[in-house]
C-alpha positions in Angstrom: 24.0 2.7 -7.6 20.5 1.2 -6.1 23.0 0.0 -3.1 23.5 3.4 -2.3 19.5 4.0 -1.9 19.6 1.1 0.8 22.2 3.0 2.7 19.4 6.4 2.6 16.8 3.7 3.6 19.1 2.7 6.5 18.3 -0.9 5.5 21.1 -3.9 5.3 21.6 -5.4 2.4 20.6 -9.4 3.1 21.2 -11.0 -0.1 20.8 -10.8 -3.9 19.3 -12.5 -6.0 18.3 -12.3 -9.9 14.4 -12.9 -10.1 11.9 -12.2 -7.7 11.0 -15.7 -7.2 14.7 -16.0 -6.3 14.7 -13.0 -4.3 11.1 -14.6 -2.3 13.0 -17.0 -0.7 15.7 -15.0 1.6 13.8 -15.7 4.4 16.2 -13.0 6.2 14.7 -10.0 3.5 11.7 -7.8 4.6 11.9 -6.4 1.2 13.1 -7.4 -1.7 14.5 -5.2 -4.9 15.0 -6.9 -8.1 16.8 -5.2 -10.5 15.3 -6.2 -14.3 15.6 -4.8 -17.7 13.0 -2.6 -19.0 13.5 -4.4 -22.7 16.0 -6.1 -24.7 19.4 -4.4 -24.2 17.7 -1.7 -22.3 19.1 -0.4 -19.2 18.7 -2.1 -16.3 15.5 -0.7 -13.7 15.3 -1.4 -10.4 11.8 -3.2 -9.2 10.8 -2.7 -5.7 8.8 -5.5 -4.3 7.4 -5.0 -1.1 7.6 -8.2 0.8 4.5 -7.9 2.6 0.8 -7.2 1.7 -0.6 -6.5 -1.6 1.5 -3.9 -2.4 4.4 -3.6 -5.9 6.0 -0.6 -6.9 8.0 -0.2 -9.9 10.3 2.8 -9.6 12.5 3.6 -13.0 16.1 4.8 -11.9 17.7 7.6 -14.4 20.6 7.2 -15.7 22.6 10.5 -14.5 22.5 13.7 -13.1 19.9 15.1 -10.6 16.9 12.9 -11.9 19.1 10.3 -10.4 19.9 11.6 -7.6 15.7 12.2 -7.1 14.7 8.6 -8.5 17.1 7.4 -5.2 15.9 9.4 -2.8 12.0 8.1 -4.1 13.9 4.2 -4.4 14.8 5.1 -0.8 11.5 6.0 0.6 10.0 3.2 -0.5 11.9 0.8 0.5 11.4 2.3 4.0 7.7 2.2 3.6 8.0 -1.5 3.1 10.2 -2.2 5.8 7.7 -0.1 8.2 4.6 -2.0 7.0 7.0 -5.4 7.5 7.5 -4.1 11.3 4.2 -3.6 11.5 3.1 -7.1 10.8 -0.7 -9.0 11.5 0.7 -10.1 14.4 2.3 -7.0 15.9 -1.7 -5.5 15.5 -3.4 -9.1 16.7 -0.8 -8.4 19.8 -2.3 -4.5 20.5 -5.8 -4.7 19.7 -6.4 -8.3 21.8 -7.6 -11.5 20.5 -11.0 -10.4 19.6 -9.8 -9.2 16.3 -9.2 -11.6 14.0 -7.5 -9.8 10.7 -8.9 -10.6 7.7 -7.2 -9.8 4.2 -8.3 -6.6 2.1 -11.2 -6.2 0.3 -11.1 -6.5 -4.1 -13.4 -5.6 -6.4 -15.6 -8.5 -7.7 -15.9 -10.0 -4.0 -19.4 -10.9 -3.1 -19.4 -9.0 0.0 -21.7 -6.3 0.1 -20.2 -2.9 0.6 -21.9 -0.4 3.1 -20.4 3.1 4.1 -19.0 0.6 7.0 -16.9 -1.2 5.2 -15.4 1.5 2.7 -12.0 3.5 4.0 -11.7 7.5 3.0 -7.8 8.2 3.5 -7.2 11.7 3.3 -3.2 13.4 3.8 -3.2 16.9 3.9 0.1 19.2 5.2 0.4 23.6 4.6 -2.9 25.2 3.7 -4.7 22.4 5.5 -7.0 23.6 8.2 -9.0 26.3 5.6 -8.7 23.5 2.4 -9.9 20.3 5.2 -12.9 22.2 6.9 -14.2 23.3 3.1 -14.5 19.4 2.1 -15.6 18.1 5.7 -18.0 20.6 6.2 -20.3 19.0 2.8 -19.7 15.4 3.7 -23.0 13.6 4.2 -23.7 12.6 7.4 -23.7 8.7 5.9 -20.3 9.2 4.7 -17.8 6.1 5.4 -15.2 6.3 7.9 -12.4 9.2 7.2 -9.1 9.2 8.5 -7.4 11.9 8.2 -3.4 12.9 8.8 -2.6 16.5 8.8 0.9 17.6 9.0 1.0 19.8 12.3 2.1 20.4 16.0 1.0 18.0 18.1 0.0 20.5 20.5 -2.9 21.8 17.8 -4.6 18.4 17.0 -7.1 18.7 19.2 -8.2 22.1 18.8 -7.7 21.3 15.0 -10.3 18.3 15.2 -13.0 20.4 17.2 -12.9 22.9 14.5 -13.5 20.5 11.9 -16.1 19.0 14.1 -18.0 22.0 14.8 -17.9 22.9 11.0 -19.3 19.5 9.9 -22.3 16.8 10.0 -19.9 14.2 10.6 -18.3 13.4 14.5 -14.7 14.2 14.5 -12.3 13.2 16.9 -8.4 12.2 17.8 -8.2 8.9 16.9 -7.9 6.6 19.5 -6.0 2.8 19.0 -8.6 -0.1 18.5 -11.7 2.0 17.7 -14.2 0.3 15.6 -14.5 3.0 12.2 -17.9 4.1 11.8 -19.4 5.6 9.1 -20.3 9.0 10.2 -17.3 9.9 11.7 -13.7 11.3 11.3 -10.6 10.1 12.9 -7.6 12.4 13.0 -4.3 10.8 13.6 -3.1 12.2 17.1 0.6 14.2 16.9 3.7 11.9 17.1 2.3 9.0 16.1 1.4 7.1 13.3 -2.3 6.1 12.3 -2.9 3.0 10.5 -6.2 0.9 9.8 -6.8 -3.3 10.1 -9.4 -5.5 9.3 -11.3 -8.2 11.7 -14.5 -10.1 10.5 -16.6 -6.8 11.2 -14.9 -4.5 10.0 -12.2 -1.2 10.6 -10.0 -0.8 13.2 -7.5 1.7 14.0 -4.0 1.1 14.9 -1.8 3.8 16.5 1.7 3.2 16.0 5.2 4.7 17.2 8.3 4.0 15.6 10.1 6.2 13.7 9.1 9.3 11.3 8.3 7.7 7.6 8.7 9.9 4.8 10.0 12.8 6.9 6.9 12.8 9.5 4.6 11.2 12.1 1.9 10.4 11.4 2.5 10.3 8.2 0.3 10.3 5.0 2.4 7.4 3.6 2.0 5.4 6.5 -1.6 5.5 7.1 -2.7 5.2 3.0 -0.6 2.2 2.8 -2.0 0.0 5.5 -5.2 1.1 4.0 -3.7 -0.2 0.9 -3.1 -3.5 2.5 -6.1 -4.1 4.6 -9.2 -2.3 2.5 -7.4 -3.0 -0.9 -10.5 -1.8 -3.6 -12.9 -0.7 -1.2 -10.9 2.4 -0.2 -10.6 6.1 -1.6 -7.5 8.0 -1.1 -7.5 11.7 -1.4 -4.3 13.9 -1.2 -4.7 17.4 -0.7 -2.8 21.1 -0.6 0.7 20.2 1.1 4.5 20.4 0.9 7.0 18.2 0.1 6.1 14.5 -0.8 4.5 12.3 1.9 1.7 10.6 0.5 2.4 9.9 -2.6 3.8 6.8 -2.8 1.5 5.5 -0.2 -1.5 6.9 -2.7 0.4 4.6 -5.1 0.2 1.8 -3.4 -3.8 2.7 -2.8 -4.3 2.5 -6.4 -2.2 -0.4 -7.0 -4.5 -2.2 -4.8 -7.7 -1.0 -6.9 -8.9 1.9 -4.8 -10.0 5.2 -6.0 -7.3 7.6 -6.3 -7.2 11.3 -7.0 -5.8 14.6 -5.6 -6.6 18.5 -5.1 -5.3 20.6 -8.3 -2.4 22.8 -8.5 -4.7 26.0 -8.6 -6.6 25.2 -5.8 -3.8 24.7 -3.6 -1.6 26.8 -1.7 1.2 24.8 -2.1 1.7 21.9 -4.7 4.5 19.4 -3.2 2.1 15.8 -2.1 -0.4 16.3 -4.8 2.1 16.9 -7.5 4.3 14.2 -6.5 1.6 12.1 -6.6 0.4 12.9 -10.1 3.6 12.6 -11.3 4.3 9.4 -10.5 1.0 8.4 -11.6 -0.8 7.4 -7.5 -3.2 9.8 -9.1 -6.0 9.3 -11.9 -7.3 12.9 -11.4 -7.3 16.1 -9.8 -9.5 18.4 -8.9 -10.5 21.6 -7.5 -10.8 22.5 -3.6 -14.8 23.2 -4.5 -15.3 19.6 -6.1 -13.6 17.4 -4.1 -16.5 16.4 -1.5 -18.4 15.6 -4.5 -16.1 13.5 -6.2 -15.8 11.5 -2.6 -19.2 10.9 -2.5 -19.7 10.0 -6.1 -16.8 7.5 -5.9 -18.6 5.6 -2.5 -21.8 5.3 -5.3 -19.8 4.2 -7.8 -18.4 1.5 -5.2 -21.6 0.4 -3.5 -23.2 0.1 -6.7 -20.1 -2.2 -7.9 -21.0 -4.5 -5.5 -24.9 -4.5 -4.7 -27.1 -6.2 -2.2 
């Protein structure tokens, strides 16, 4: 049953193993899937580790019918997420951006570094009712605001007139991201069309990445793709936000956001025009909250106090 999620995955089965500190040492496996029981004489539920980063999911299979058939299709997803961060690894990034960068791990809460609006990540993923909901949050962003990067499911032929709208609605500088730019607070960085926008860490700070490689979670860029490398380089000092959209990038990648201690929450169902990211993502718990269209530049902003405070001069 799970084997048949590697095949969706297109990944090759490299061993098996029965724990995952068995599983840890195929030196062969770029991701690892344990299969454990949930209790004593329960049935048996697959655990996706990801090999790489700081990132565990924990996906419950069902036992029949089309819950099944939807719990492998999710198994499937995110064992290609892992496999796309493992192809993306520190030294893939070192290689692009030049020596200068030195990558550093992700941030945690309880660090003594001092957090500024420098050093905190805003990942937002937005898809169909996008350009109205994004310019009505933008548009109230402080101009002090941390760096946002923002995918948008779209031609590519419209990103850039799609950023200079946003920028001439907002206090903040928006542009196409370009690859190696240092983030700044104060600014807005909208992946580019057919490619994937990522983020790493040197000794200074944010960088973006600009990658390739093939569509994850049906699209690139793709929401999934950028909010977990923000979940594996920014760890707690992030805030991931996924808004009005269809179908069901994001949400595991918001998961992996909150499973790294970030602040996680997502537009509400009223608010937007359709339901399919945000929804997924509350329902597989990526979410803590959602809220309406009107509140959500306010709940950004109160969640870079709430970090800033955590973690004082």
């Amino acid at each position: 049953m799970v084997k048949s999620a590697l095949v969706q995955a297109g990944l090759e089965l490299a061993g098996e193993a029965s724990s995952h500190e068995e599983a840890s040492g195929l030196a062969r496996a770029d991701v690892w899937l344990v299969e454990e029981p949930l209790a004593q004489d329960a049935p048996w539920s697959p655990r996706v580790v990801f090999g790489y980063g700081v990132t565990t999911a924990e996906i419950s299979l069902p036992l029949e019918g089309d819950a099944l058939k939807q719990g492998l299709q999710r198994l499937a997803g995110a064992l290609r997420l892992a496999a796309h961060r493992r192809s993306g690894a520190d030294g893939l990034e070192r290689r692009e951006l030049g020596e200068r960068s030195t990558l550093v791990g992700p941030v945690h809460r309880g660090e003594a570094t001092r957090l500024t609006s420098d050093n905190i990540v805003i990942a937002l993923g937005i898809s169909a009712g996008g350009p109205t909901a994004i310019g009505a949050v933008v548009s109230e962003l402080p101009f002090r605001t941390p760096p946002v990067l923002l995918v948008q499911h779209m031609r590519p032929a419209q990103i850039e007139s799609y950023a200079d709208m946003i920028d001439r609605q907002s206090q903040l500088k928006v542009g196409v991201a370009r690859h190696g730019q240092r983030l700044k607070s104060g600014h807005v960085y909208v992946a580019p069309g057919n490619l994937h926008l990522e983020v790493c860490r040197d000794a200074e700070g944010f960088l973006s990445v600009l990658k390739a490689g093939n569509k994850v979670s049906g699209h690139r860029p793709s929401v999934d793709a950028l909010m977990l490398s923000v979940a594996q380089h920014a760890g707690s000092a992030a805030i991931g936000v996924l808004m009005t959209g269809m179908g069901f990038d994001g949400a595991e990648g918001l998961l992996a956001m909150r499973n790294a201690g970030a602040s996680t929450f997502v537009q509400d169902k009223e608010s937007s025009a359709v339901w399919g990211m945000a929804g997924e993502a509350m329902r597989i718990g990526a979410a803590t909250r959602s809220v309406p269209l009107t509140e959500i530049e306010g709940e950004i902003s109160k969640s870079v106090r709430r970090l800033k405070q955590s973690r004082p001069a």
